[in-house]
CHARMM-style PDB file with segment names, atoms N, HN, CA, C and O in Angstrom:
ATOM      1  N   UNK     1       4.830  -2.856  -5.356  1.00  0.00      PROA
ATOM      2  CA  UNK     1       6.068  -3.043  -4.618  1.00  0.00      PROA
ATOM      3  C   UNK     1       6.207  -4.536  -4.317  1.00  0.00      PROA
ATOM      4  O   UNK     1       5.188  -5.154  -4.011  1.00  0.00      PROA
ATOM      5  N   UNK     2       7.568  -5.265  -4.389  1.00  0.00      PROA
ATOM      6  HN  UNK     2       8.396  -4.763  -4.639  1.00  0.00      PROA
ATOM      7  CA  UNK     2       7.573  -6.919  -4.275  1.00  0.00      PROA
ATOM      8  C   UNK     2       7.873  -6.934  -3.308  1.00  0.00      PROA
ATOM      9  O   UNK     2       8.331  -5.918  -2.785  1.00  0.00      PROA
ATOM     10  N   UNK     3       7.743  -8.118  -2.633  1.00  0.00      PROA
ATOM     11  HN  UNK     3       7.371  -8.943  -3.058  1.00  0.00      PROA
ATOM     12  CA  UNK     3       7.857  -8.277  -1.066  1.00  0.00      PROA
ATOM     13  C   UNK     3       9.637  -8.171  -0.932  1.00  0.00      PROA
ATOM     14  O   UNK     3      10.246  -7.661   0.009  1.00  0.00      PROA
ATOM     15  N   UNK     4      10.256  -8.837  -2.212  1.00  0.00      PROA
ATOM     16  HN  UNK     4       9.761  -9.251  -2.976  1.00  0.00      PROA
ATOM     17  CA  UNK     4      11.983  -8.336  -1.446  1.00  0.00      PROA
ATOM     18  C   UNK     4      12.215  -7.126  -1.196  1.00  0.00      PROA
ATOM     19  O   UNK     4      13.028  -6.928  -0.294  1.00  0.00      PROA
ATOM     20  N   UNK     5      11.448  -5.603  -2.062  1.00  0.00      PROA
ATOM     21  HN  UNK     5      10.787  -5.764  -2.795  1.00  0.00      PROA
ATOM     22  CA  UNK     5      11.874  -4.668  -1.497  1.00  0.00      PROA
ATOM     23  C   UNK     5      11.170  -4.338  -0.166  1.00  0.00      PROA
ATOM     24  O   UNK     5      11.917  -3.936   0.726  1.00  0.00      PROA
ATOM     25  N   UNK     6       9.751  -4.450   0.139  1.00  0.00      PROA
ATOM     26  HN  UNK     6       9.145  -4.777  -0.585  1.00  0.00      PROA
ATOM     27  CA  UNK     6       9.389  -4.031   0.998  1.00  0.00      PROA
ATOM     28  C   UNK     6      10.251  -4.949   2.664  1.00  0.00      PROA
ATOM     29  O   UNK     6      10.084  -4.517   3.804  1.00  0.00      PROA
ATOM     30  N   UNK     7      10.889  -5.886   2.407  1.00  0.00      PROA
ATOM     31  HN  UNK     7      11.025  -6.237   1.481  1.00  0.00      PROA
ATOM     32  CA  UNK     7      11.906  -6.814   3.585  1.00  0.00      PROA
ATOM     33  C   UNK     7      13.434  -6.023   3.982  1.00  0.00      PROA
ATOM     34  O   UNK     7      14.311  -6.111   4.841  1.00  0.00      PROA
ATOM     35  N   UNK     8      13.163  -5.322   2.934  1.00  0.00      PROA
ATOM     36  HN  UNK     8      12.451  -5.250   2.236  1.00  0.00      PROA
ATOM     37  CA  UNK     8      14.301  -4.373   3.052  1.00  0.00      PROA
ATOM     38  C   UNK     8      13.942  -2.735   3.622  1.00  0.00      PROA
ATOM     39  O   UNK     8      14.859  -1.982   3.949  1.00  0.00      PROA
ATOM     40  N   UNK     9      12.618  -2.355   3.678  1.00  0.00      PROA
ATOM     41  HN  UNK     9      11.873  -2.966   3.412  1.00  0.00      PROA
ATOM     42  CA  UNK     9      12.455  -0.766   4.494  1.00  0.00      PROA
ATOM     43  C   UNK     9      12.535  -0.715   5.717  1.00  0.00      PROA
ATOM     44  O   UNK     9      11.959  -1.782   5.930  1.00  0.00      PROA
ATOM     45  N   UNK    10      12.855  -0.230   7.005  1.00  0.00      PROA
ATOM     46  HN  UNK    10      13.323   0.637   6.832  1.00  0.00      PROA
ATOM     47  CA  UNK    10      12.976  -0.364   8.302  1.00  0.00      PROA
ATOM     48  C   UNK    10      11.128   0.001   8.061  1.00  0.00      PROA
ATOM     49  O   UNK    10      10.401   0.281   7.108  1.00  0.00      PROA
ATOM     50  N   UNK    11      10.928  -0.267   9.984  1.00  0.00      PROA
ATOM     51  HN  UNK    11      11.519  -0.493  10.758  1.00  0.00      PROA
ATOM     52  CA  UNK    11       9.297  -0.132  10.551  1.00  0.00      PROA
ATOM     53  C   UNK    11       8.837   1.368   9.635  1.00  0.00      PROA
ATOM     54  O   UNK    11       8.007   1.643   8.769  1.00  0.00      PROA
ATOM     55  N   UNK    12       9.878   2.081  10.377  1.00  0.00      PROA
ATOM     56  HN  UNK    12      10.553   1.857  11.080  1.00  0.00      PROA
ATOM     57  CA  UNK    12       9.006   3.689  10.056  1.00  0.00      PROA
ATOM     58  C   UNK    12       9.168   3.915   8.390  1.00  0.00      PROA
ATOM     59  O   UNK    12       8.332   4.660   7.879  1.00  0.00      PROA
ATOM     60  N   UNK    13       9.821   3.535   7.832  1.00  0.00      PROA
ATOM     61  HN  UNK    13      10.500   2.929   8.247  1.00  0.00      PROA
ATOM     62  CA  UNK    13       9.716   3.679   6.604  1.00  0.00      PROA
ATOM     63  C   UNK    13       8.073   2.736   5.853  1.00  0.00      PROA
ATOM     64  O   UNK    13       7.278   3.206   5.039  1.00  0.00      PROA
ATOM     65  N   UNK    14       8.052   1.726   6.328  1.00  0.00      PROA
ATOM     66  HN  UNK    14       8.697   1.345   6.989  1.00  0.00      PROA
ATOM     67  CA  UNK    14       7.210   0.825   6.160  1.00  0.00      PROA
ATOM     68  C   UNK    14       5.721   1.250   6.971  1.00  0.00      PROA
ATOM     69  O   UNK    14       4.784   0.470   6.801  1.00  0.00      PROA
ATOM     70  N   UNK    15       5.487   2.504   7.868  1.00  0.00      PROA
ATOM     71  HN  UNK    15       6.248   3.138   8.005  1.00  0.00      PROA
ATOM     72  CA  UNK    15       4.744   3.159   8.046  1.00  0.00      PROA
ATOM     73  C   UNK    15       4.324   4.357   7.136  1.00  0.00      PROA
ATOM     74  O   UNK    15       3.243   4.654   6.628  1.00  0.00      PROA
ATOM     75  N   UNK    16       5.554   4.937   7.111  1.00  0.00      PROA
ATOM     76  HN  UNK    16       6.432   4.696   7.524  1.00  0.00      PROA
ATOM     77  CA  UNK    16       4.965   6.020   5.831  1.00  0.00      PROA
ATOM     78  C   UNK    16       4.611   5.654   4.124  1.00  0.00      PROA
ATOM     79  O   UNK    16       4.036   6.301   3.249  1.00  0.00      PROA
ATOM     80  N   UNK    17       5.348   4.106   4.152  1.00  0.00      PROA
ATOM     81  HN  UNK    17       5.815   3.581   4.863  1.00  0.00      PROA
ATOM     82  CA  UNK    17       5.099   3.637   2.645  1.00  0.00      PROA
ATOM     83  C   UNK    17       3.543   3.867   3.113  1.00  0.00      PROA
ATOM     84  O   UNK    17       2.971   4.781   2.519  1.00  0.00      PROA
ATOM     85  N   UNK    18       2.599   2.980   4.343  1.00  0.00      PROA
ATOM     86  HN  UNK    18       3.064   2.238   4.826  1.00  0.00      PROA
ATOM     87  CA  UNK    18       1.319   2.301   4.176  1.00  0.00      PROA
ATOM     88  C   UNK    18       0.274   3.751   4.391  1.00  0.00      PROA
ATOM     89  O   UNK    18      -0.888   3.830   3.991  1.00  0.00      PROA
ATOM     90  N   UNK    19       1.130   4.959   5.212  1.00  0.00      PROA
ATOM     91  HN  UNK    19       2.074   4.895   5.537  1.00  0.00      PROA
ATOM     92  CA  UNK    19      -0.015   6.209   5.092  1.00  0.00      PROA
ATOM     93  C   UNK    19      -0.196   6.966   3.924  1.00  0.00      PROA
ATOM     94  O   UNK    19      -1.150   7.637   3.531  1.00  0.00      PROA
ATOM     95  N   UNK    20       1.426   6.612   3.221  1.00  0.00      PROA
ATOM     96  HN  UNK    20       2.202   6.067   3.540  1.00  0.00      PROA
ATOM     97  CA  UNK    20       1.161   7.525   1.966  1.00  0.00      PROA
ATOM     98  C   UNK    20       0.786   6.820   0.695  1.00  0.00      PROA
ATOM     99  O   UNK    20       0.642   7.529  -0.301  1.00  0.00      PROA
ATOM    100  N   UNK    21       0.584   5.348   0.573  1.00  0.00      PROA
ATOM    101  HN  UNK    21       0.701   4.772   1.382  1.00  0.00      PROA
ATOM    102  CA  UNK    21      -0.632   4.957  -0.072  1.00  0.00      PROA
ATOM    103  C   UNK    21      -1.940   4.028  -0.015  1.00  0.00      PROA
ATOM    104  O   UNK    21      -2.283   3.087  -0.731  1.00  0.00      PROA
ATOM    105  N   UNK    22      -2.697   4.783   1.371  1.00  0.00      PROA
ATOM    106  HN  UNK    22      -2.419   5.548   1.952  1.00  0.00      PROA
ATOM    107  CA  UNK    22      -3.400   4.570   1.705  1.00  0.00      PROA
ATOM    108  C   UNK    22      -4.203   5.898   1.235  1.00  0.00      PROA
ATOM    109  O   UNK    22      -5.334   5.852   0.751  1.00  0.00      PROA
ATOM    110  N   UNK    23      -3.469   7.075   1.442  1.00  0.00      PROA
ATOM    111  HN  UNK    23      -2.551   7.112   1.835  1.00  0.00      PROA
ATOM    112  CA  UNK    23      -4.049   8.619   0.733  1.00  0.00      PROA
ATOM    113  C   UNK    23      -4.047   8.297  -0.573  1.00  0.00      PROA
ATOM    114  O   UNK    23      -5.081   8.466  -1.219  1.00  0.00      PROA
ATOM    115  N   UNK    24      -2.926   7.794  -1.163  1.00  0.00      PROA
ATOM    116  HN  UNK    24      -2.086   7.657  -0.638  1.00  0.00      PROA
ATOM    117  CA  UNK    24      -3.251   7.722  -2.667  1.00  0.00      PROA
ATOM    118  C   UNK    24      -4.625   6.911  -3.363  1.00  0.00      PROA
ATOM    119  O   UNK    24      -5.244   7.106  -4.409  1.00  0.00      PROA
ATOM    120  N   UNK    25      -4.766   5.975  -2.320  1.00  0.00      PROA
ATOM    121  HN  UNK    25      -4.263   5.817  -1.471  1.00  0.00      PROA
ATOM    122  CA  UNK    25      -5.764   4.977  -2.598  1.00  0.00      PROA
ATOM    123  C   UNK    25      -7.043   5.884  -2.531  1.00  0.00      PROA
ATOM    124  O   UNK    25      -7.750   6.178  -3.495  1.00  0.00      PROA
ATOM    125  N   UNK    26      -7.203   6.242  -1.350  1.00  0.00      PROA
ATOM    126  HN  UNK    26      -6.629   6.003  -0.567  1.00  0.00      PROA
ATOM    127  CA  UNK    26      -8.891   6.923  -1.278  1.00  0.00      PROA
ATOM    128  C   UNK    26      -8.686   8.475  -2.286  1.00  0.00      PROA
ATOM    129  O   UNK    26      -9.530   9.308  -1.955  1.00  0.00      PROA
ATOM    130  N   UNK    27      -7.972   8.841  -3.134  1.00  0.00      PROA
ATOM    131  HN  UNK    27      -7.287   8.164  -3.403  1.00  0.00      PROA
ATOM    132  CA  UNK    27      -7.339   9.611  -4.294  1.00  0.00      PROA
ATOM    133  C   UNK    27      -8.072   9.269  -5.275  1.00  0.00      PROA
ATOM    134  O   UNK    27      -8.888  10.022  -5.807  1.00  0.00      PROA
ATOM    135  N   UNK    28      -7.769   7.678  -5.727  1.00  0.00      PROA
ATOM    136  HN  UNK    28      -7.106   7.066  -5.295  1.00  0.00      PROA
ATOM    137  CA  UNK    28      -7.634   6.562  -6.845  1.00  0.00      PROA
ATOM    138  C   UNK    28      -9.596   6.507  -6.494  1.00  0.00      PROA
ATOM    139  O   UNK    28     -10.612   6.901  -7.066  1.00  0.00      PROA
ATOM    140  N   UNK    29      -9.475   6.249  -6.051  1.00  0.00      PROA
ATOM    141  HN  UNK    29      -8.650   5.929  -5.586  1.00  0.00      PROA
ATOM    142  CA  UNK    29     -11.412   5.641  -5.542  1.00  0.00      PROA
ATOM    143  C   UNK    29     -12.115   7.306  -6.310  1.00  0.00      PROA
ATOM    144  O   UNK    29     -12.687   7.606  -7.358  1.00  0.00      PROA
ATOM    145  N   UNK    30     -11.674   7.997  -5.133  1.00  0.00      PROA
ATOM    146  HN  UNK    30     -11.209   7.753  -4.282  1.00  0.00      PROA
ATOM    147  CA  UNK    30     -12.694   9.060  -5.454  1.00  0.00      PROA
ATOM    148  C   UNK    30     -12.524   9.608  -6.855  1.00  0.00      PROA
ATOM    149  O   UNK    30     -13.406  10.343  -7.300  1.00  0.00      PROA
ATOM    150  N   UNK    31     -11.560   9.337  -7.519  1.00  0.00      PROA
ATOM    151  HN  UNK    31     -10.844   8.740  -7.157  1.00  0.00      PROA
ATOM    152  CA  UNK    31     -11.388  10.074  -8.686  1.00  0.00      PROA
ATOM    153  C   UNK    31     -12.299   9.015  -9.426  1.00  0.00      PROA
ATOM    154  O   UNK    31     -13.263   9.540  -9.984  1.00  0.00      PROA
ATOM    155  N   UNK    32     -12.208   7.597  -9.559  1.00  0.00      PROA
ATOM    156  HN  UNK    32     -11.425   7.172  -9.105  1.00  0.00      PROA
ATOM    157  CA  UNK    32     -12.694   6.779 -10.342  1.00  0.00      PROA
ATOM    158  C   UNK    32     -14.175   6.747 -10.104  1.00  0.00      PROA
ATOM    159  O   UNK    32     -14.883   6.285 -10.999  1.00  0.00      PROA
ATOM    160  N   UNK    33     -14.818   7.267  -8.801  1.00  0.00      PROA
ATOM    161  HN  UNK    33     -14.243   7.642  -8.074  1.00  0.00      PROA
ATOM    162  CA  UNK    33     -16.333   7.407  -8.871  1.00  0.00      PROA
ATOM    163  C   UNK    33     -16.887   8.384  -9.641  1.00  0.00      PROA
ATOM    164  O   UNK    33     -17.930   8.265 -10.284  1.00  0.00      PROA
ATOM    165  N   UNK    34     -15.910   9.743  -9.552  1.00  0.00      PROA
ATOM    166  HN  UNK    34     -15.063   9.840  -9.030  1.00  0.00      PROA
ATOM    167  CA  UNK    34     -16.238  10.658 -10.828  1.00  0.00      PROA
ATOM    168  C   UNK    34     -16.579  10.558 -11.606  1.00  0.00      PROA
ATOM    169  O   UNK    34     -17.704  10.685 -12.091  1.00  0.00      PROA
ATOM    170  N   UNK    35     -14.966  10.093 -12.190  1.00  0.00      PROA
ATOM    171  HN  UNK    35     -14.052   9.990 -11.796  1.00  0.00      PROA
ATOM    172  CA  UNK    35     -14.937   9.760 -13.511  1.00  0.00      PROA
ATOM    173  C   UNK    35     -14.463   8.328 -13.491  1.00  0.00      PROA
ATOM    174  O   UNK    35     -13.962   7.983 -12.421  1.00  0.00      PROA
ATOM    175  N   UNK    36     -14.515   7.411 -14.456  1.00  0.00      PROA
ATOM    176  HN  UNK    36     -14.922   7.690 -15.326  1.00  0.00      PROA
ATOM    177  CA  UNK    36     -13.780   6.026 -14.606  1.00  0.00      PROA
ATOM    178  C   UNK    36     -12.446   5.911 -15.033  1.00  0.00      PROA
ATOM    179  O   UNK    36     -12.192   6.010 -16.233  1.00  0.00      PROA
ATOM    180  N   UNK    37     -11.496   5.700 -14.142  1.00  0.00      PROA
ATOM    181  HN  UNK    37     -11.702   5.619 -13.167  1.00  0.00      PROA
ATOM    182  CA  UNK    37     -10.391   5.234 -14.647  1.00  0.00      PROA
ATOM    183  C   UNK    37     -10.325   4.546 -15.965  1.00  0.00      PROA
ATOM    184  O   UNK    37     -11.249   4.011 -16.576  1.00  0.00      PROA
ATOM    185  N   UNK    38      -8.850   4.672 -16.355  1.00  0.00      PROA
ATOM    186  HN  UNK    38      -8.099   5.106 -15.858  1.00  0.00      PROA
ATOM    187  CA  UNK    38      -8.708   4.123 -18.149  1.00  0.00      PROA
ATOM    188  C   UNK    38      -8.472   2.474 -17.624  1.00  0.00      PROA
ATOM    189  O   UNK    38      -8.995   1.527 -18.211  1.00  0.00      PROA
ATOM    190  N   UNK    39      -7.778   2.359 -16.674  1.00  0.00      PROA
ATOM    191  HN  UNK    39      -7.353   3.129 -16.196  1.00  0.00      PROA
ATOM    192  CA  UNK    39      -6.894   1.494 -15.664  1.00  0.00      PROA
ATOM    193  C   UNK    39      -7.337   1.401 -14.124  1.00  0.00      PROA
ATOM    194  O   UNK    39      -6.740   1.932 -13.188  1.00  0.00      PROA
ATOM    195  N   UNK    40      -8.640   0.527 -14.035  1.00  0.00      PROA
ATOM    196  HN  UNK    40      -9.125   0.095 -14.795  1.00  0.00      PROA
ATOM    197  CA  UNK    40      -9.320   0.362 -12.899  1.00  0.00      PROA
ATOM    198  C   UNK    40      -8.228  -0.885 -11.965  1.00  0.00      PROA
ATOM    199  O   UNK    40      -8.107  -1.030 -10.749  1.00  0.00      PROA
ATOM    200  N   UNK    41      -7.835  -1.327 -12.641  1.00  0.00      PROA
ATOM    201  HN  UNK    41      -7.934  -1.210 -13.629  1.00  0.00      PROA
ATOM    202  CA  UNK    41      -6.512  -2.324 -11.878  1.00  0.00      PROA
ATOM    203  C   UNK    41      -5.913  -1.752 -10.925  1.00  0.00      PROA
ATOM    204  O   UNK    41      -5.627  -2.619 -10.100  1.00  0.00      PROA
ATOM    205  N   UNK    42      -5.622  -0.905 -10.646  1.00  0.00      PROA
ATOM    206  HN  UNK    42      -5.854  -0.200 -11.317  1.00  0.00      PROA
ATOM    207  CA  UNK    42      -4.356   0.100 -10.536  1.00  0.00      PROA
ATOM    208  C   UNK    42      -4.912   0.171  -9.203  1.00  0.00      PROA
ATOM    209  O   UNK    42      -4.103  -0.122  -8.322  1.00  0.00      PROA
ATOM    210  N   UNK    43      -6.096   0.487  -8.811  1.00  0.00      PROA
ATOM    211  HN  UNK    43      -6.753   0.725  -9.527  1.00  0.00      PROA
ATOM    212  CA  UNK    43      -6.621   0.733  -7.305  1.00  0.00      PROA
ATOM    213  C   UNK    43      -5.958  -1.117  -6.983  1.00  0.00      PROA
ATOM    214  O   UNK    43      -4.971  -1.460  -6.332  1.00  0.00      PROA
ATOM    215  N   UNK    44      -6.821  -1.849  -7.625  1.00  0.00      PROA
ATOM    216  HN  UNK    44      -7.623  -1.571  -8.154  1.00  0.00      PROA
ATOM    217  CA  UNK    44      -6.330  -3.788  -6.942  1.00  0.00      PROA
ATOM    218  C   UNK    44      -4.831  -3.623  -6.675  1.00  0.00      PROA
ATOM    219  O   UNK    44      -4.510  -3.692  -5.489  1.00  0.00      PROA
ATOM    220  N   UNK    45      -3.862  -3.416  -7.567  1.00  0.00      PROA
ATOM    221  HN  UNK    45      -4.123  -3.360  -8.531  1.00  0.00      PROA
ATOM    222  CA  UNK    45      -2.983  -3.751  -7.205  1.00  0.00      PROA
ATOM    223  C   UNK    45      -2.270  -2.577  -6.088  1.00  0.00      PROA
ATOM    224  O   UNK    45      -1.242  -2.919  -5.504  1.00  0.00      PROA
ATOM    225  N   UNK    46      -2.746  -1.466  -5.878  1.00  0.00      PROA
ATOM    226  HN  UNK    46      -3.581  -1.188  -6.352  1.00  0.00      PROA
ATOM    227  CA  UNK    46      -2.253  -0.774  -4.927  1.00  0.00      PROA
ATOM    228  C   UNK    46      -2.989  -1.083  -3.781  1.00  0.00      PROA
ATOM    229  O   UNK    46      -2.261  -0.778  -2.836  1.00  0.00      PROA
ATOM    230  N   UNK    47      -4.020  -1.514  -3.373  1.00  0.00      PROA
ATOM    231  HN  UNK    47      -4.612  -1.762  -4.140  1.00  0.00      PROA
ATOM    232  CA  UNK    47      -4.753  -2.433  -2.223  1.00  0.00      PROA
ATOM    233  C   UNK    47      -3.421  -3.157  -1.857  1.00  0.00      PROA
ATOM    234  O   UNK    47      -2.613  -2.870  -0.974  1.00  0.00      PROA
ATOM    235  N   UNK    48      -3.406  -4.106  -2.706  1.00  0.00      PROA
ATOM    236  HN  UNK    48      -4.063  -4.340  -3.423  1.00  0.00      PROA
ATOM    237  CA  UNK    48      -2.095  -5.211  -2.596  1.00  0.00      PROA
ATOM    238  C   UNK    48      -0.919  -5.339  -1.777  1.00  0.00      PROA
ATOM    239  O   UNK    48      -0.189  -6.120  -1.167  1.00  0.00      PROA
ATOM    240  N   UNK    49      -1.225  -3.656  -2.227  1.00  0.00      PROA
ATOM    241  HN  UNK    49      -1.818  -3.022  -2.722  1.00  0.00      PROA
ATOM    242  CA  UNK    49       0.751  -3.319  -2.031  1.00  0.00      PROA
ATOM    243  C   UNK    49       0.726  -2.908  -0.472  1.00  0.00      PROA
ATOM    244  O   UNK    49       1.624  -3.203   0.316  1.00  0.00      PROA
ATOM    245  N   UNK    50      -0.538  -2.119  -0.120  1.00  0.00      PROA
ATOM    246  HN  UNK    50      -1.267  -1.879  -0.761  1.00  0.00      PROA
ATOM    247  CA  UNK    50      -0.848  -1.734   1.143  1.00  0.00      PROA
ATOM    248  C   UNK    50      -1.257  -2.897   1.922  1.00  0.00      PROA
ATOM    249  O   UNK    50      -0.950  -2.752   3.105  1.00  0.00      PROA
ATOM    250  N   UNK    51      -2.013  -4.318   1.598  1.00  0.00      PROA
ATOM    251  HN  UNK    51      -2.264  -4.436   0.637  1.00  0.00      PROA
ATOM    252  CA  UNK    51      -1.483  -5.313   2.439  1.00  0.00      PROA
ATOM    253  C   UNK    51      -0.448  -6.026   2.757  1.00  0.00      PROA
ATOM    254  O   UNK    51      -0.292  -6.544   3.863  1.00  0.00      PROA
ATOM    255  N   UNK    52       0.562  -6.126   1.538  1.00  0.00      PROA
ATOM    256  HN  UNK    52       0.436  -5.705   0.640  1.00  0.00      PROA
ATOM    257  CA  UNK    52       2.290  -6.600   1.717  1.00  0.00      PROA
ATOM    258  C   UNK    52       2.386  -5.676   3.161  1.00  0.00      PROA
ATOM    259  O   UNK    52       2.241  -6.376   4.164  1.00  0.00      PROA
ATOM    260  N   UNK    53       2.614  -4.177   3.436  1.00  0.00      PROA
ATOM    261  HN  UNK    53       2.733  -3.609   2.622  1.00  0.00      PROA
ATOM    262  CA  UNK    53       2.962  -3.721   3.598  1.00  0.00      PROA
ATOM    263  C   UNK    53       2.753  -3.520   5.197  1.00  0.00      PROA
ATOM    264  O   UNK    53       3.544  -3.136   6.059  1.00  0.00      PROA
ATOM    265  N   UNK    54       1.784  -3.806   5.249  1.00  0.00      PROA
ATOM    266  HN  UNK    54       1.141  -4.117   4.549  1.00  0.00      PROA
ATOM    267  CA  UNK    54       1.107  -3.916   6.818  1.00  0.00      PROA
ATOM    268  C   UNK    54       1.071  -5.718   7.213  1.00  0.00      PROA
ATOM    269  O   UNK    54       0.881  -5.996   8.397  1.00  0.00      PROA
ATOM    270  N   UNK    55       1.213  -6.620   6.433  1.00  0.00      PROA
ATOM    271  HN  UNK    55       1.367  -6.394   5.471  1.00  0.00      PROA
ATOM    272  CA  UNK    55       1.773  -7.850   6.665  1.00  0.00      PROA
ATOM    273  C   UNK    55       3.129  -7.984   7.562  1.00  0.00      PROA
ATOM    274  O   UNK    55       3.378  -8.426   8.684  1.00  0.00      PROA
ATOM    275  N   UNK    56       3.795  -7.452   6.633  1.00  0.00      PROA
ATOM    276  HN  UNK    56       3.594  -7.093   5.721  1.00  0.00      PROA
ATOM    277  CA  UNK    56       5.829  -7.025   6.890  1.00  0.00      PROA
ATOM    278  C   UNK    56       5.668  -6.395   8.169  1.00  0.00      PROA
ATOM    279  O   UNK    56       6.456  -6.727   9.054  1.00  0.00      PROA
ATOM    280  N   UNK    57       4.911  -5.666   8.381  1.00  0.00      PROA
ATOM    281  HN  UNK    57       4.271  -5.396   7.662  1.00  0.00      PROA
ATOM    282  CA  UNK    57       4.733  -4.494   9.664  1.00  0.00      PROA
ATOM    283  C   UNK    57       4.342  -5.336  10.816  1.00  0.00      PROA
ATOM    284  O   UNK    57       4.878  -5.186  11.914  1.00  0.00      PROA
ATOM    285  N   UNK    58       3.480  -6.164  10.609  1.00  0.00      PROA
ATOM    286  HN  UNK    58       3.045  -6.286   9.717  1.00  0.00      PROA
ATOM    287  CA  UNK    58       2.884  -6.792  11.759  1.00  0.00      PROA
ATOM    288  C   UNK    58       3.889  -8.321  12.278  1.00  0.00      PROA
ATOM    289  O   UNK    58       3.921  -8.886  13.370  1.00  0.00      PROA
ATOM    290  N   UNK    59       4.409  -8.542  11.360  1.00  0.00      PROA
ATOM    291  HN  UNK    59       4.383  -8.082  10.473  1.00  0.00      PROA
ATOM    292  CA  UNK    59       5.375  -9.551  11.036  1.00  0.00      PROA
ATOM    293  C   UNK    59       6.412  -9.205  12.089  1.00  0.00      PROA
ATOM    294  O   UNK    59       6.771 -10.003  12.955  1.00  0.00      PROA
ATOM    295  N   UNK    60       6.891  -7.912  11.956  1.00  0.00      PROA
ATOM    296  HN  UNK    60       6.600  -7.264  11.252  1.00  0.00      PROA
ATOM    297  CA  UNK    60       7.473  -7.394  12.852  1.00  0.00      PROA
ATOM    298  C   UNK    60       7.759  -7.345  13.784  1.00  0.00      PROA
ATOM    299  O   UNK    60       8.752  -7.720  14.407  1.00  0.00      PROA
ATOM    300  N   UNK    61       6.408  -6.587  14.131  1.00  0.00      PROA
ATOM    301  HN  UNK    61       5.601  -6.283  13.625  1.00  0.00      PROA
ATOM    302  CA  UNK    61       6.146  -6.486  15.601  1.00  0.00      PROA
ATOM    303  C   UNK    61       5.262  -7.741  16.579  1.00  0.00      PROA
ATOM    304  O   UNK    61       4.712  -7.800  17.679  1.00  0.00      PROA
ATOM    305  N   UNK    62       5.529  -8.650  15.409  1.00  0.00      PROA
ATOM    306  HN  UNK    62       5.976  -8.602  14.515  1.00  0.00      PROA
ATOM    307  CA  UNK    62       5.017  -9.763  16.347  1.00  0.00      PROA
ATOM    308  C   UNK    62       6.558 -10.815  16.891  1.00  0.00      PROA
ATOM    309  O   UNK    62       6.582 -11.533  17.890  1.00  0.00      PROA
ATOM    310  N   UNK    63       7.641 -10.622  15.959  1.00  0.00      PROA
ATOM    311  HN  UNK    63       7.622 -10.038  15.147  1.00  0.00      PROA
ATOM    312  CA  UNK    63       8.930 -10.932  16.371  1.00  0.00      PROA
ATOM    313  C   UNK    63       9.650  -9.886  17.525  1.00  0.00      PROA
ATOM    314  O   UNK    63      10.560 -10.340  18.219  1.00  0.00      PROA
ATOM    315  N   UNK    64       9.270  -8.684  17.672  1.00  0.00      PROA
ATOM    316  HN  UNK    64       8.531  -8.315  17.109  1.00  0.00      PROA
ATOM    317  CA  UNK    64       9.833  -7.541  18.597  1.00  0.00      PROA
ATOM    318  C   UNK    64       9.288  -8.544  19.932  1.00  0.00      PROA
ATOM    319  OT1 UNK    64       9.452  -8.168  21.093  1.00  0.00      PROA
TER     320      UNK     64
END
């Protein structure tokens, strides 16, 4: 997700983006300890997306 869209979700939206892939993430992990992902990237860049995301959030609520 690029930071122009995530400047554009209100707070609570920008809460459920970071719970619902934060589940996907520990998803992504446990599946890849199994077995190995084809596409081990895919966890990095969804890390990523879950720090944009709680950045924007805190960004926030430090202007509130």
């Amino acid at each position: 997700m690029k930071q122009e869209e995530i400047s554009k979700l209100s707070a609570q939206d920008l809460q459920d983006q970071i719970s619902n892939r934060t589940e996907q993430l520990q998803k992504m992990k446990l599946g890849h300890s199994v077995s190995p992902m084809e596409n081990p990237l895919q966890i990095k860049h969804l890390r990523r997306s879950i720090a944009r995301l709680k950045t924007e959030l805190t960004k926030r609520q430090a202007e509130a």
